[in-house]
C-alpha positions, 0 to 999 in steps of 0.5 A, spaced: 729 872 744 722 871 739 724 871 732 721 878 731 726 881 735 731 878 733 730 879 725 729 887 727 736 886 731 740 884 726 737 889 721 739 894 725 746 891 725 746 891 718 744 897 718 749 901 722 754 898 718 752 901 712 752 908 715 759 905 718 762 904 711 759 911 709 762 914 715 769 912 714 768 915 706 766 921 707 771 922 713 765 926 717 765 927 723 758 930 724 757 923 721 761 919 724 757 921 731 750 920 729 753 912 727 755 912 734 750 915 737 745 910 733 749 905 736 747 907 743 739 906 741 740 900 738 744 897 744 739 900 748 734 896 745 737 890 745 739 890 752 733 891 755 727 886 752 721 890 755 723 896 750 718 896 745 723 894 739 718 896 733 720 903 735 728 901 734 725 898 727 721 905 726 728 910 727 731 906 722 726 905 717 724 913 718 730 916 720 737 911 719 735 909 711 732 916 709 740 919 712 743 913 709 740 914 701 742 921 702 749 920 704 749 915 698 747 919 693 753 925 695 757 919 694 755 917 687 755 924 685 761 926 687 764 919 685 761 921 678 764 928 679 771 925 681 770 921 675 771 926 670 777 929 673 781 923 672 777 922 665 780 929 663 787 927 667 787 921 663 786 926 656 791 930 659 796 924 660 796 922 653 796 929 650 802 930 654 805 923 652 804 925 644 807 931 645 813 929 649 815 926 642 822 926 643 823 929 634 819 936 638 824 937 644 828 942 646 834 939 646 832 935 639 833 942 636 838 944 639 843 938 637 838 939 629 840 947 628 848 945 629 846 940 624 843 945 620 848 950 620 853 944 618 848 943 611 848 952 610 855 951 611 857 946 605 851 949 601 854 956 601 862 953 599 858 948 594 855 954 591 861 959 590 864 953 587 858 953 583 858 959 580 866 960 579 865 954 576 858 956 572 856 949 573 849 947 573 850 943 580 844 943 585 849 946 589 844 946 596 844 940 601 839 934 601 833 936 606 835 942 606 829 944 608 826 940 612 829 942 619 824 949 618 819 945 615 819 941 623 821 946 627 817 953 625 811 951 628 815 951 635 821 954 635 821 959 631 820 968 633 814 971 630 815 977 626 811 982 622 809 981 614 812 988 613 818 986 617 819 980 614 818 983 606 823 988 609 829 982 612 829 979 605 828 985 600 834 985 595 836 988 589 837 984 583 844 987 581 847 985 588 845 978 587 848 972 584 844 966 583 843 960 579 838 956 578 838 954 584 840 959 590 841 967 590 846 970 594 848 977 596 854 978 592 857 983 599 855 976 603 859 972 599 865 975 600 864 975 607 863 967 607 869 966 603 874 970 608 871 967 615 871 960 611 864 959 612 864 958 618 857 960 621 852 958 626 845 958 627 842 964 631 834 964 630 828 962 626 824 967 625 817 967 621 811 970 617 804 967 616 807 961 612 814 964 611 820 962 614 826 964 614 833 962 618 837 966 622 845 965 621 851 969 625 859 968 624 863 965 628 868 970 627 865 976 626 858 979 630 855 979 623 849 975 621 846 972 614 839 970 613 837 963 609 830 964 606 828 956 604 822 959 599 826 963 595 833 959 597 836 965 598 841 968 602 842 976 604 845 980 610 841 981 616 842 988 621 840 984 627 838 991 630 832 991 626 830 984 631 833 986 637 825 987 639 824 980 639 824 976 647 829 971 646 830 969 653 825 962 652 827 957 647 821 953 650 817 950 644 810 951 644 808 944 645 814 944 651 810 950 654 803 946 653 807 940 658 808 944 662 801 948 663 798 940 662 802 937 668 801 943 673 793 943 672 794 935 673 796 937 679 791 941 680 786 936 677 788 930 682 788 935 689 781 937 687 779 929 686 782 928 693 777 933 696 772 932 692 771 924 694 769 926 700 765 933 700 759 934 703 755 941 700 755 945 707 747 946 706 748 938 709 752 939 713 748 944 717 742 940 717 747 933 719 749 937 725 741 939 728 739 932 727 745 929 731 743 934 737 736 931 737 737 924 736 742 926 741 737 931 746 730 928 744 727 922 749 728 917 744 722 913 746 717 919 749 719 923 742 719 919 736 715 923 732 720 928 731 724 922 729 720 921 724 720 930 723 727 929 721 726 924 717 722 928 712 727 934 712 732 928 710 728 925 704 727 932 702 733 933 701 734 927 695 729 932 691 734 938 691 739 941 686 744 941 693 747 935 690 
């Protein structure tokens, strides 16, 4: 075999395997059977000496690279397109890894609010003790406040300012108060016969006003505590009987779950997306494997040539 046939030979091998390699990527079928079909020239070259094999070299040159440089631009783009699917899944993972810091879960805030309750029950004995005794104590618990401060933002009803104003309007000759809480003297007295014994409800809030909804165990009536003014007043629990309280899900526990559905989302389009093909392309695929499966390969290599063309033009396009 001269050296010229064989260099031509084992350059078409070369390049079938890269249409090969590319035919298993894009998993195409239309692909898949110009490969094959390429293989058939080529084995008809090399099983037969007397066949001009420079013709080989022009189909590949012309038709088989044109196709192959294509294809391999759809890979890049979509490559670069998946990419940035999992840049985002990645952000959306770590977003959601932030935000399933466990201080912030519903279940923190379940077992913190009977805390809480616990801290507005000792707070409310310590402060009767206080005002029969007229001492000057801070009869409030240590951070009383700062189970709103970490748990508003989330957990807590959104109402209006003319609501709010309305719950925590008081009278100034209903209320006993020292230099540190205010409470509804009717309140007080509720208290002190159910042995302060209540349980947190609800929070509710206004802008940046907050306030604590309290219910007794005993009794179906229930108290508010607002931390700005360290008050306490009754609450007509009618008057909030509006607010839809069948999820206690937290803000940030609603945004995991919308962050893990659309990561799902996320992950089946990059599956699809690896491999697409623009169907603009896949149209011109197909009528190319039916004339180079149709033309007389030998007679009709300027059509191959034609083809090539439409290929090569195809790289310029905004298609992919």
């Amino acid at each position: 075999m001269d050296e010229n046939r064989l260099n031509i030979l084992n350059q078409s091998n070369r390049m079938l395997s890269k249409l090969q390699l590319l035919s298993v990527f894009f998993g195409d079928e239309i692909i898949y059977k110009i490969y094959l079909r390429s293989q058939v020239i080529h084995k008809l070259f090399e099983a037969n000496p007397e066949l001009d094999i420079n013709k080989l070299d022009l189909f590949h040159l012309q038709f088989t690279q044109s196709l192959i440089d294509l294809l391999r631009k759809i890979k890049k783009n979509n490559e670069t397109n998946v990419s940035l699917l999992f840049d985002e899944i990645q952000i959306n993972r770590e977003m959601i890894e932030r935000l399933n810091d466990p201080t912030y879960t519903l279940a923190n805030f379940n077992i913190e609010k009977q805390r809480q309750a616990l801290k507005v029950n000792l707070s409310l004995r310590k402060l009767f003790q206080v005002l029969s005794d007229e001492s000057h104590d801070n009869p409030l618990s240590k951070n009383i406040n700062a189970f709103s401060s970490r748990f508003a933002a989330d957990f807590f009803y959104t109402i209006s300012t003319d609501l709010m104003e309305e719950l925590t309007a008081y009278s100034l000759t209903d209320i006993y108060k020292n230099d540190y809480a205010k409470i509804q003297r009717k309140l007080m007295g509720v208290l002190c016969k159910y042995d302060f014994k209540t349980e947190f409800y609800c929070g509710l809030k206004s802008g940046a006003q907050v306030v604590e909804v309290y219910k007794f165990l005993d009794d179906d009536r229930h108290f508010l505590y607002a931390p700005s003014d360290s008050l306490f007043v009754f609450l007509d629990v009618a008057k909030i009987s509006g607010i839809d309280m069948s999820t206690n899900l937290s803000k940030k526990e609603k945004l995991v779950y919308e962050l893990k559905d659309k990561n799902d989302r996320l992950e089946g389009n990059a599956a699809a997306m690896k491999a697409f093909m623009p169907p603009e392309i896949t149209s011109l695929l197909t009528d190319n494997y039916k004339k180079i499966s149709d033309i007389s390969f030998l007679d009709n290599i300027s059509n191959i040539d034609v083809q090539a063309n439409i290929l090569k033009s195809m790289l310029n396009t905004d298609l992919i």
